[in-house]
C-alpha positions as CSV (number, residue, x, y, z in Angstrom):
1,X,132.7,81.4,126.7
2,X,131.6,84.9,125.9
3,X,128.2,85.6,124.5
4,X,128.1,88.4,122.0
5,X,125.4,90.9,122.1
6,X,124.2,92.6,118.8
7,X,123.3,96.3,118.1
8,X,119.9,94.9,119.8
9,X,120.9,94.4,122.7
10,X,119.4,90.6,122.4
11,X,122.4,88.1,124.1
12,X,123.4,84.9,121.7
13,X,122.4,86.9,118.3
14,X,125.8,88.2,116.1
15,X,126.5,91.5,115.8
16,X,126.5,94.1,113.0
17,X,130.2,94.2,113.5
18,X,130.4,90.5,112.7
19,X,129.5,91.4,109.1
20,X,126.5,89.4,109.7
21,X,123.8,91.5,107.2
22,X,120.0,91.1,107.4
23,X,118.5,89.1,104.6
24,X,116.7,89.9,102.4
25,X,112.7,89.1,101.7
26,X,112.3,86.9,99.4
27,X,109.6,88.0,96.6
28,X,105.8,87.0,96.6
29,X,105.3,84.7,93.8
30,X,101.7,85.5,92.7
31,X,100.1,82.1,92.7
32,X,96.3,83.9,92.2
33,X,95.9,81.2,89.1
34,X,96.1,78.1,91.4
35,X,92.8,79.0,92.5
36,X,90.8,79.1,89.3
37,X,90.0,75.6,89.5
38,X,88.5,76.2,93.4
39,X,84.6,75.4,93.3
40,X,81.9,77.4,94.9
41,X,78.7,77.6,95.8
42,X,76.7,80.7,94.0
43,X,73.3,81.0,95.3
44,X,70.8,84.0,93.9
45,X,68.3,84.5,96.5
46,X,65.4,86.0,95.1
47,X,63.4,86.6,98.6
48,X,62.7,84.5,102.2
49,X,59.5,83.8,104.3
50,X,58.9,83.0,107.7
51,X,56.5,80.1,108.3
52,X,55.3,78.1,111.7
53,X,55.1,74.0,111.5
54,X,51.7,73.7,110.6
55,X,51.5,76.2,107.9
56,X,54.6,74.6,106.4
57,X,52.7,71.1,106.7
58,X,49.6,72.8,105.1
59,X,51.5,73.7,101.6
60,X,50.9,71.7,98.8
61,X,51.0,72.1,95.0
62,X,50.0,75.4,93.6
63,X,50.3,76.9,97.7
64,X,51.7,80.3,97.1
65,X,54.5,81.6,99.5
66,X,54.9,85.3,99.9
67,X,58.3,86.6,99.8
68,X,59.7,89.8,101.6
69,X,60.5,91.3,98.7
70,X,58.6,93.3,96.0
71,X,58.0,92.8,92.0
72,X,61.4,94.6,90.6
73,X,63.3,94.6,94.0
74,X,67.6,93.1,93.7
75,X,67.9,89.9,94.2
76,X,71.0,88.6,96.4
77,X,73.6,87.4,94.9
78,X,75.7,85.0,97.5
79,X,79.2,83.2,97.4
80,X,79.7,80.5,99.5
81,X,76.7,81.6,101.6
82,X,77.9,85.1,102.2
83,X,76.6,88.2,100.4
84,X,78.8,89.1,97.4
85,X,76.4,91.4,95.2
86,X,72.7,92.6,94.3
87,X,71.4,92.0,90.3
88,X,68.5,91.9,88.5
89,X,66.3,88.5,87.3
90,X,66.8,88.9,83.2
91,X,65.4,86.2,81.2
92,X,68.0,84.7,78.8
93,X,66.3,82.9,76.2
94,X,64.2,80.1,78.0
95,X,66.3,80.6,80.9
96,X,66.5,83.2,84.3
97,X,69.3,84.7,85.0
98,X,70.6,87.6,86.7
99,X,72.9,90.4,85.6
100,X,75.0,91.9,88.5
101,X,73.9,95.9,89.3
102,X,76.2,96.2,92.5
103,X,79.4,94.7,93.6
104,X,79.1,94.7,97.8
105,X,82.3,95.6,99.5
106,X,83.9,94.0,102.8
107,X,81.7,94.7,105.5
């Protein structure tokens, strides 16, 4: 039994002259809205502080911690742990918030 060859070269596959004609992709379907229901985590880090043991044992109520960042500085704005944005801490009636100042790109 012969083995055709196509216009590939690749034995076992049909050949154009076969009328054999590539197919065609089918279309993405954009699915984006299945995801709107996804959860994640949003975390707005406002600063961080190194400590050793025993200072950390030491804190207590009214201890004060200072943070690496100043009075004014962006606060982080993480999704899922990773670093989505910088904003600012607003205060929205009795509440913090933030209000986003930069969108970060991919890295």
């Amino acid at each position: 039994m012969a083995m055709e060859t196509a216009a590939s070269g690749a034995p076992g596959m049909p050949s154009a002259e076969q009328g054999l004609a590539p197919t065609a992709a089918k279309p993405v379907v954009d699915n984006i809205d299945l995801l709107d229901d996804l959860q994640l985590t949003l975390t707005i880090e406002l600063g961080r502080a190194q400590s050793t043991v025993a200072a950390a044992v030491e804190l207590g109520e009214q201890s004060l911690i200072e943070l690496d960042k100043t009075a004014g500085d962006p606060v982080d704005v993480l999704l899922n742990g990773k670093l989505f944005a910088h904003g600012e801490v607003v205060t929205v009636g009795a509440h913090f918030g933030v209000r986003i100042t930069r969108i970060l790109g991919r890295a």
